[in-house]
N, C-alpha and C positions, 0 to 999 in steps of 0.2 A: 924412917919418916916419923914426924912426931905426931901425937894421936892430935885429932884434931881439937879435944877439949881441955886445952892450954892456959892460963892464967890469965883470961880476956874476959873481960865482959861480956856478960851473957850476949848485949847487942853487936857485938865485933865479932865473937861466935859464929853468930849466926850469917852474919854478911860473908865472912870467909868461906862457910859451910855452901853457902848458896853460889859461890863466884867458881866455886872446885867444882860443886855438881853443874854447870852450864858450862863449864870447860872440859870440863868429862864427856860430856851430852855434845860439845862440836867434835872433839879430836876423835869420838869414839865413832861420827858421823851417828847419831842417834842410836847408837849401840850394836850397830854394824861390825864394830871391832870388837865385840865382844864373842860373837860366833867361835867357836870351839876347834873349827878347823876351818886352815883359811882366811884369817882375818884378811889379813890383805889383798887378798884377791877378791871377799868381798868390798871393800874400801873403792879399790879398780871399778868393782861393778856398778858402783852409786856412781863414780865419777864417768861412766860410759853412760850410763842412765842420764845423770846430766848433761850432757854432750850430746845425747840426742834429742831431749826435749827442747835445748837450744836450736840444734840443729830443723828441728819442726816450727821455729816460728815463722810467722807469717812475714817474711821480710828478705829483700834481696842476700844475696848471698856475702858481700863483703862486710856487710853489717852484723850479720850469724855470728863471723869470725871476730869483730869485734866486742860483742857479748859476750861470748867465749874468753874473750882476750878480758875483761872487767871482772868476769865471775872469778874467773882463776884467780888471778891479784888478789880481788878482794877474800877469795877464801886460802891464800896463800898469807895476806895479814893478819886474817884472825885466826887463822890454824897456828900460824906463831906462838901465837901466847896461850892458846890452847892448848896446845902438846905442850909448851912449857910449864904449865899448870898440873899438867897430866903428869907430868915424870914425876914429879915433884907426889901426887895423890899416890900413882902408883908405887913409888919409891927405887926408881930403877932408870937408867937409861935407854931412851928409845922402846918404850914396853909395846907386845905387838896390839895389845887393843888401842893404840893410840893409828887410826887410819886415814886421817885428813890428809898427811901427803899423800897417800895414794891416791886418794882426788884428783890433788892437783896437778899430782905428776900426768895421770889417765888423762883431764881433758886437755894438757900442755899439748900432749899426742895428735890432736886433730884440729890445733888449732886453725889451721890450712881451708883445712875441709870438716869442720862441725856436721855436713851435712851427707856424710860418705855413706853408700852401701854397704851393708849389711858384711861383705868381703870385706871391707877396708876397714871395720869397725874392727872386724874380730882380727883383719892382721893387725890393727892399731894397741887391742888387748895384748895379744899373743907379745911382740916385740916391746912393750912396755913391761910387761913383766917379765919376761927376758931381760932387760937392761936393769931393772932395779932390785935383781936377785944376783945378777953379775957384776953390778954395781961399775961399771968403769971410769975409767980418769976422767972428773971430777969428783965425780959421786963418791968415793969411797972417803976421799980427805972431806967433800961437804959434811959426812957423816960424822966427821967428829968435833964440827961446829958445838959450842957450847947450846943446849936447851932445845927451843924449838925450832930454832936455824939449823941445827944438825937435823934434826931430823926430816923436815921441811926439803930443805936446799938438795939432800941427796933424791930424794927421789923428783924436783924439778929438772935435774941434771942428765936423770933416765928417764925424764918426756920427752929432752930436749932431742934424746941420742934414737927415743921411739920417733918422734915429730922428722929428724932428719932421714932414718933408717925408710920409713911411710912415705917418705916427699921424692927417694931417690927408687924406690919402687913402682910410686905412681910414675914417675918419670921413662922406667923400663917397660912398663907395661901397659904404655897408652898409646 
């Protein structure tokens, strides 16, 4: 990677410098993936944290899942160019403090039920990190999407396989 104080103008300098540290600060989830051990499982745990504060608001239940269904997206468009900014800082592909997909893959997981007990939460955990550490067909080709689609896409792939895995359990077990 090239050092950041490059042949620019002090004033392009400094806007680049500023556009990496806030793209750093989303993919890193506020420094979340910076944790020593674990990143990703902390990353999971912001994105179950969010899933349940969704899941607590004051409003009928198909709507919960709706919310759920906007947040995701919308932190599913700016982790994009987030992580792609992050490879790019860190100088590596896919670097593990980069944890916004794990976000979005975790709240993909309960999109059904944002509002699930405390069992289905941790089986929703458990089985999403099972799927995006086994990574299956899709997930492994999403992963070599160029930038922050690779990175992004593989672990939406292993909410999609947690979300199905969660929905065909609830289904055995009610």
């Amino acid at each position: 990677m090239k050092p950041l104080r490059q042949k620019l103008p002090i004033r392009q300098r400094r806007t680049v410098a500023k556009k990496r540290s806030a793209s750093v600060w989303i993919a890193t989830c506020a420094g979340a993936g910076f944790l020593p051990i674990a990143p990703g499982t902390a990353g999971a745990l912001v994105g179950l944290g969010l899933t349940v504060a969704i899941g607590y608001l004051p409003s009928p239940q198909p709507w919960r899942s709706v919310v759920l269904v906007f947040a995701a997206a919308a932190l599913c468009a700016i982790g994009i160019g987030a992580a792609t900014d992050a490879e790019k800082y860190f100088g590596r592909k896919d670097p593990g403090q980069v944890v916004i997909d794990e976000v979005v893959g975790q709240m993909l997981t309960f999109l059904i039920h944002p509002d699930a007990g405390w069992k289905w939460l941790l089986a929703g955990f458990l089985l999403f990190r099972a799927f995006d550490v086994l990574k299956p067909f899709p997930a492994r080709q999403a992963e070599r999407l160029p930038g922050g689609w690779g990175i992004i896409l593989d672990d939406v792939a292993a909410g999609g396989y947690a979300l199905a895995a969660l929905t065909v359990l609830g289904l055995i077990f009610k």
